[in-house]
C-alpha positions as a Markdown table, in Angstrom:
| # | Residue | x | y | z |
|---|---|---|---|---|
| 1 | Unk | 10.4 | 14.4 | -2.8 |
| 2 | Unk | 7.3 | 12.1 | -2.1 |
| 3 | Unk | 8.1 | 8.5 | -2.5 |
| 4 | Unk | 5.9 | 5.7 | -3.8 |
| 5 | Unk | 4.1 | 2.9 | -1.9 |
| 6 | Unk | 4.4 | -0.1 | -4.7 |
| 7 | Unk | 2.4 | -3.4 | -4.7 |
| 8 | Unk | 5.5 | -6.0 | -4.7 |
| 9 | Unk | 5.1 | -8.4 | -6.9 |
| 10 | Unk | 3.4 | -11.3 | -5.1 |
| 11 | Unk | 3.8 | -14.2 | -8.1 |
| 12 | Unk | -0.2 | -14.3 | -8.5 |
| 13 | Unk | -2.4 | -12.5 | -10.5 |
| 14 | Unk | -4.6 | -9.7 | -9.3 |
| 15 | Unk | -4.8 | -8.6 | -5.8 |
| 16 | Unk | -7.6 | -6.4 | -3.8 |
| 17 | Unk | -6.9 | -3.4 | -1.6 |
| 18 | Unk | -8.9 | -4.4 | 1.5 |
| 19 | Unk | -7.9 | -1.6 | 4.1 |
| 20 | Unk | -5.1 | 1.2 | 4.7 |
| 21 | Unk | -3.6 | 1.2 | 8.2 |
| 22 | Unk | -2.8 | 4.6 | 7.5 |
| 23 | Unk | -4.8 | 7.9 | 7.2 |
| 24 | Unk | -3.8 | 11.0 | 4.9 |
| 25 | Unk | -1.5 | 13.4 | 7.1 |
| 26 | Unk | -0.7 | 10.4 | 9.3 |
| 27 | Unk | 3.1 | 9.6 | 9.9 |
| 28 | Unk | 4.2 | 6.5 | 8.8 |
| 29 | Unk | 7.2 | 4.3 | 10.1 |
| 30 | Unk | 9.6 | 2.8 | 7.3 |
| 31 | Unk | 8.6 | -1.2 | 7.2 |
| 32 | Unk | 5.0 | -0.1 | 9.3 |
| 33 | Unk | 2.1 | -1.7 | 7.5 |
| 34 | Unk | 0.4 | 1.1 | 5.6 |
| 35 | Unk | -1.5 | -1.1 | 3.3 |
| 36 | Unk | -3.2 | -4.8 | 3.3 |
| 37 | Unk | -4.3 | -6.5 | 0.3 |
| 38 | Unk | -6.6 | -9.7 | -0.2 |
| 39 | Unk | -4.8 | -12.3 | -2.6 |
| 40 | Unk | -6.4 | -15.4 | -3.4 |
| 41 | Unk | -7.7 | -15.7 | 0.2 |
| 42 | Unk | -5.1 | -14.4 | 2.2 |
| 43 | Unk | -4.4 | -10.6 | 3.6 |
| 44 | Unk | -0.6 | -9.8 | 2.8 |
| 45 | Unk | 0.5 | -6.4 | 4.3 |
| 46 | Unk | 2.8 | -3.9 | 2.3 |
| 47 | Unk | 4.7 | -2.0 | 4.4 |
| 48 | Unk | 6.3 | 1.9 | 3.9 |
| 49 | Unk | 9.6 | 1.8 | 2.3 |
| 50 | Unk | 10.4 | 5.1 | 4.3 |
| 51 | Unk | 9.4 | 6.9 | 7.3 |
| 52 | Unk | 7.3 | 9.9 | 6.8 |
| 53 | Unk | 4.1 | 11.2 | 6.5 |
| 54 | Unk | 1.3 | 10.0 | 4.5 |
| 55 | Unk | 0.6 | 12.3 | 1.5 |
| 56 | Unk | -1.6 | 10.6 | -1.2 |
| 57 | Unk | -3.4 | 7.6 | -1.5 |
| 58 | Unk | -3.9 | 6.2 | -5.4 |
| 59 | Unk | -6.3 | 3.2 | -5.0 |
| 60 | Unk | -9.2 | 2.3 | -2.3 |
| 61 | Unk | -11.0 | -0.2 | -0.8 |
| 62 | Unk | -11.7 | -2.8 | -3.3 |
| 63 | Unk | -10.0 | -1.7 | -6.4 |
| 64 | Unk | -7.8 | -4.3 | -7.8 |
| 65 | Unk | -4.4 | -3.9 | -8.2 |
| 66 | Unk | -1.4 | -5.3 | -10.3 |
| 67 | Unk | 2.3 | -6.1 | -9.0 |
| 68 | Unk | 4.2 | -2.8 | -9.2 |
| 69 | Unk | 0.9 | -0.4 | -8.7 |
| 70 | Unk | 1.7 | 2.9 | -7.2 |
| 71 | Unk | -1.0 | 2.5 | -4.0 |
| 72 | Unk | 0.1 | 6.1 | -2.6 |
| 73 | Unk | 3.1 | 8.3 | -1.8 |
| 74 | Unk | 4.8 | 9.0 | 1.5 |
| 75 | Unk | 6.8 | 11.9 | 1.8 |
């Protein structure tokens, strides 16, 4: 069963997907940065909650994204 990325909640507003470490089909390493997002200035890095392989990703470069977004699935 595929398993979501999530945007943690970062206690700020709004954030920016600015790059994905990962590529579709790719495998993925639980706590490997998959995704990096711009928040008020700074890059924070969400990392895969499981290992696996990259199935789906949900949002791209420059689409703004809210605390608890699905961003993509790993399965």
């Amino acid at each position: 069963m595929p398993t979501p990325i999530l945007l943690p909640d970062l206690r700020a507003g709004t954030a920016t997907l600015s790059a994905w470490y990962a590529e579709l089909g790719e495998s993925v390493m639980e706590g490997e940065r998959v995704v990096e997002v711009l928040l008020d200035g700074a890059t924070v890095d969400v990392l895969a909650p499981i290992s696996g392989r990259l199935l789906e990703k949900r949002v791209f470069f420059g689409d703004r994204l809210a605390a608890g977004m699905e961003l993509g699935l790993i399965e």
